[in-house]
C-alpha positions in Angstrom: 17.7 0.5 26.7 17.2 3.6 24.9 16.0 2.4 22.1 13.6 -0.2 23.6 12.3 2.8 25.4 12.1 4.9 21.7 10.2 2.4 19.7 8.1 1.5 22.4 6.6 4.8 22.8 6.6 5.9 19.0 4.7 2.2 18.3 2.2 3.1 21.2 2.2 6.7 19.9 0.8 5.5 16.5 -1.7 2.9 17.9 -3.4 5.6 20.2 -3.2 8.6 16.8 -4.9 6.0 14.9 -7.3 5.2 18.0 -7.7 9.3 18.2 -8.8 10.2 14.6 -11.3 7.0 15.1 -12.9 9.3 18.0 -13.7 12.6 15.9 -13.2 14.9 19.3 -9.9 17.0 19.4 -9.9 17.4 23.0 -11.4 14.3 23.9 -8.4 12.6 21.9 -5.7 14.8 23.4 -7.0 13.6 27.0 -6.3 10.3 25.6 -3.1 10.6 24.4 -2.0 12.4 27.8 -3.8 9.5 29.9 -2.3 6.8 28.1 1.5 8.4 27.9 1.5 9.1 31.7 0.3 5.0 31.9 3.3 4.0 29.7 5.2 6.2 31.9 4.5 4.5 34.9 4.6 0.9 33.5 7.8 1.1 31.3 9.7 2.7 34.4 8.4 -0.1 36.6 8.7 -2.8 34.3 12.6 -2.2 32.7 13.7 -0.8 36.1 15.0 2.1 34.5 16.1 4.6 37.2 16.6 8.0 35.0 15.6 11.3 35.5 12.5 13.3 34.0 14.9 14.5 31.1 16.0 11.2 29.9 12.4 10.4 29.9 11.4 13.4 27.8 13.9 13.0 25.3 13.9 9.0 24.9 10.2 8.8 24.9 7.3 11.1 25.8 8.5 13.3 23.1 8.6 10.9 20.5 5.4 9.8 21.3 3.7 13.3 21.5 5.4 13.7 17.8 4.0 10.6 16.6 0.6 10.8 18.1 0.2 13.7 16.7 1.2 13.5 13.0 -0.7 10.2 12.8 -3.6 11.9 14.3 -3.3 14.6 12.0 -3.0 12.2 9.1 -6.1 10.1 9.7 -8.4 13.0 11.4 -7.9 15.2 7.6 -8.4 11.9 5.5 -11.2 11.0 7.9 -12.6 14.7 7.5 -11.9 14.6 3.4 -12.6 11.2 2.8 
């Protein structure tokens, strides 16, 4: 389960880093990604039935996600901004 619940949220995490360099607007992009991780949230708990508590969570996926969000952000905003 935990690793269902890893590459779930680091695949998610690059789709919405990608989808957040495409926007151009830092804060606008971190809303995003804080939107859309609390949605994942919600619908992977409800969905896999997973009855953990909020540290679990943290460590098997919200902070993988924030860590890939935010290199691939980081990646396409500077070769968006250089390119």
């Amino acid at each position: 389960m935990e690793r269902k619940t890893i590459i779930l949220f680091s695949v998610i995490g690059a789709l919405i880093g990608y989808i957040s360099a495409l926007i151009n607007n830092p804060p606008i992009s971190a809303l995003l990604a804080i939107i859309i991780v609390v949605v994942l949230y919600i619908g992977i708990k409800s969905i896999m039935k997973i009855k953990q508590d909020w540290k679990w969570w943290i460590g098997n996926g919200i902070f993988t996600y924030f860590v890939v969000w935010f290199v691939v952000w980081t990646i396409f905003y500077n070769l968006r901004l250089f390119g």
